[in-house]
N, C-alpha and C positions, 0 to 999 in steps of 0.2 A: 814583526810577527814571524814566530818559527814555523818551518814547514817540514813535512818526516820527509824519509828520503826518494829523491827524485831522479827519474830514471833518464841517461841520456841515449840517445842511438846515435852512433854515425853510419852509416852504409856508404860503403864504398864504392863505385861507381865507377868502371874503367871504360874509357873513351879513344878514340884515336887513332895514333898510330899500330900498328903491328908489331910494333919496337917502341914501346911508349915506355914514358918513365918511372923509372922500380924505383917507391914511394911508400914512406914509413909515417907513421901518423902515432900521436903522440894526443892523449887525453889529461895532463901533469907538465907544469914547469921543469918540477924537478926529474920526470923522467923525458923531457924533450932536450932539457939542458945535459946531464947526462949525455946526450948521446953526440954533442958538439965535442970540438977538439979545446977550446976557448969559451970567452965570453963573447956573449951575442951582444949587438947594436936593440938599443931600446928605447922606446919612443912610449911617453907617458903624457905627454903633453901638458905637463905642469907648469912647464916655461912659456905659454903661451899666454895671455891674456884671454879671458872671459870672454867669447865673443869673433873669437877671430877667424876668419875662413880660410879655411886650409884649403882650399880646393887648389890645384895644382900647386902647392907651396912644397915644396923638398922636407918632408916631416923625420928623412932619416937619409943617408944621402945613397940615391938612387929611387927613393922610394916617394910617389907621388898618391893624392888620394882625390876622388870625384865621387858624384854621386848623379842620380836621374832624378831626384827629389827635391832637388835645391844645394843652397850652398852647405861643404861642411862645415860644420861650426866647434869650437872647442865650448863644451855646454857642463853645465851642474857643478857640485860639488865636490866630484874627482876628475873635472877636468879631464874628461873623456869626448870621443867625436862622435858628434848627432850631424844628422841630418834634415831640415825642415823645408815644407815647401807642399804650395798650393796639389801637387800631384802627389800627395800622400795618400790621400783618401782614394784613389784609383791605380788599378794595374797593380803592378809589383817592385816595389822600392830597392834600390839594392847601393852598397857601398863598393869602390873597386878603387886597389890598389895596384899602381902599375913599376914592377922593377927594371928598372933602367942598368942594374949589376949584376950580375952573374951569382946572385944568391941561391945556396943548397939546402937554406934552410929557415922558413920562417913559423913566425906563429903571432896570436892575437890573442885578446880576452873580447870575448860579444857580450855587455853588460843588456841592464832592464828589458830581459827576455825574458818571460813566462808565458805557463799553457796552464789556465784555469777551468776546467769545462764548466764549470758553474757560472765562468763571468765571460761576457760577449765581447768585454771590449781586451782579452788576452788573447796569444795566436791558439788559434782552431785548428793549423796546420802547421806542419812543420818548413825549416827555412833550410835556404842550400846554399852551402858552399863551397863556389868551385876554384882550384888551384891549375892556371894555367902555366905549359910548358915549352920551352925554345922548339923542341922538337915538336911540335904541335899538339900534345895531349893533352888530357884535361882529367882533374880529377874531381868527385863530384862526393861531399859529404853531405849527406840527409842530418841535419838536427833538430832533435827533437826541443820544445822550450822547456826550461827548469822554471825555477820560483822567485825568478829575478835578479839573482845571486850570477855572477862572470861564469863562465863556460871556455873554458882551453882548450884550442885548438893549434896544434903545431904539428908540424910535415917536417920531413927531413927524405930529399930528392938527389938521384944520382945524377939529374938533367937541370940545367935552371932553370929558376924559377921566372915568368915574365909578370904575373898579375894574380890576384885573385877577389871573387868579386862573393859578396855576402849578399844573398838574395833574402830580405827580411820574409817572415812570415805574414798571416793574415789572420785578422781579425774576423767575428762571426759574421761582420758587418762589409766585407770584404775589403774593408782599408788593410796599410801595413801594421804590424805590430811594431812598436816603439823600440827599436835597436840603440844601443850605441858601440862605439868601438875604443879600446883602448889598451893599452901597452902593448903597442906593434912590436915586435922583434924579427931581424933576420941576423942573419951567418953567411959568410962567405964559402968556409968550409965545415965539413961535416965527417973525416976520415973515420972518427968513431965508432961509427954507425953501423952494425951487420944487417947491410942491405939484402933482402933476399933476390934472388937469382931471378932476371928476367923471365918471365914467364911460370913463376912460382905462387902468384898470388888466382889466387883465384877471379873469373870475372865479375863474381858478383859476392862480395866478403862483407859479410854483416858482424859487426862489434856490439854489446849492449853490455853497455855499461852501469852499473847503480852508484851512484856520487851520493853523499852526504851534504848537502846542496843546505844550510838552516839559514845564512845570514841572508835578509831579504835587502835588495840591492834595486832601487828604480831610480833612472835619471830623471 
C-alpha cells in the first residue's frame, strides 16, 4: 500500500560534557557516504542464517549488538535484526550497539517503524536514539515513525564513537512498536567532513525533514 509523503523529525539533543562532541548527522546514504574519506564497513546480515542470535556476536569487527527484550535474532525476508521477548509488551524495548574501535562515523536503517493515528497497534509516540561518546556525551535524536518504509540515520563525530542504543517507540496499548535494525555501517575515519566549530551548534537544534517515504516496508 502507498502512502503520500511522510514527515521525519530528528531533534537534536546535546548532553554532557562542556567540551562534548562536534557531531554531524546525516538523513541519506548518499549524503552520509559523501562525507567519509573511503568506504564504510557494512553489515546487512545476509550471511547469516534465519534465526540466528547475534546478541554479543561480532556483527562488524568491533561492533557487538544486545537488546533488553530478548535475544537478537536475524528475522524476515531482508534478513534484518529483531528483537523478541516476553518483556515486549512492557517498559521500553531498546537495541544497543556497543563499539569496541575508535569509529568516527556510523549509521543504520530502523525498518517496520510506523505512526498510524488511526491504528492502536502503530507507535503513538515517537523513538530515541542516542549515540554515545569516549568523552562522555551523548547524542539524543527524537524520531518520529514513517509508513514502515527504512529511515537513515548516520553521524559523522570528531570524538569516538563507543555505543548507541535505539529506544523503540510505543504503541497506544503501551507495548513497544515493532523495530527492526539493518545495514549497520561504521568508519574509522571521516577527514572529509566540515565539522562545525565546538560550540557552534546550538543546544537545542530541531531538523524537519519531509522524505518521500511510498514503499511500505514491515518485518
Amino acid at each position: 500500500m502507498r502512502r503520500a509523503l511522510v514527515a521525519l523529525a530528528l531533534a537534536l539533543a546535546i548532553t554532557g560534557l562542556a567540551h562534548a562532541a562536534t557531531v554531524n548527522v546525516f538523513i541519506t546514504p548518499a549524503s552520509w557516504q559523501a562525507a567519509l574519506s573511503g568506504p564504510a564497513q557494512t553489515q546487512d546480515f545476509s550471511g547469516y542464517a534465519l534465526g540466528t542470535d547475534l546478541t554479543g556476536t561480532a556483527v562488524l569487527p568491533g561492533v557487538t549488538l544486545s537488546s533488553n527484550i530478548g535475544p537478537v535474532e536475524v528475522f524476515g525476508a531482508d534478513k534484518a535484526a529483531a528483537a523478541f521477548g516476553a518483556a515486549r509488551a512492557t517498559g521500553t524495548g531498546y537495541f544497543e550497539a556497543s563499539y569496541a574501535l575508535p569509529f568516527l562515523a556510523a549509521a543504520l536503517d530502523i525498518n517496520a517503524f510506523e505512526a498510524d493515528p488511526g491504528s492502536p497497534s502503530t507507535a503513538q509516540d515517537t523513538g530515541l536514539l542516542s549515540f554515545l561518546f569516549s568523552d562522555g556525551s551523548t547524542r539524543n535524536l527524537f524520531i518520529a515513525g514513517g509508513d514502515g518504509s527504512p529511515i537513515f540515520v548516520g553521524i559523522v563525530s570528531d570524538t569516538a564513537i563507543t555505543a548507541f542504543r535505539w529506544n523503540e517507540a510505543h504503541e497506544a496499548n503501551g507495548g513497544n512498536e515493532e523495530t527492526t535494525l539493518d545495514n549497520l555501517r561504521v568508519a574509522m575515519r571521516a577527514p572529509g567532513t566540515p565539522l562545525p566549530l565546538p560550540g557552534t551548534l546550538p543546544l537545542a537544534a530541531l531538523a524537519l525533514v519531509t522524505l518521500s517515504l511510498t514503499r511500505r516496508h514491515r518485518g
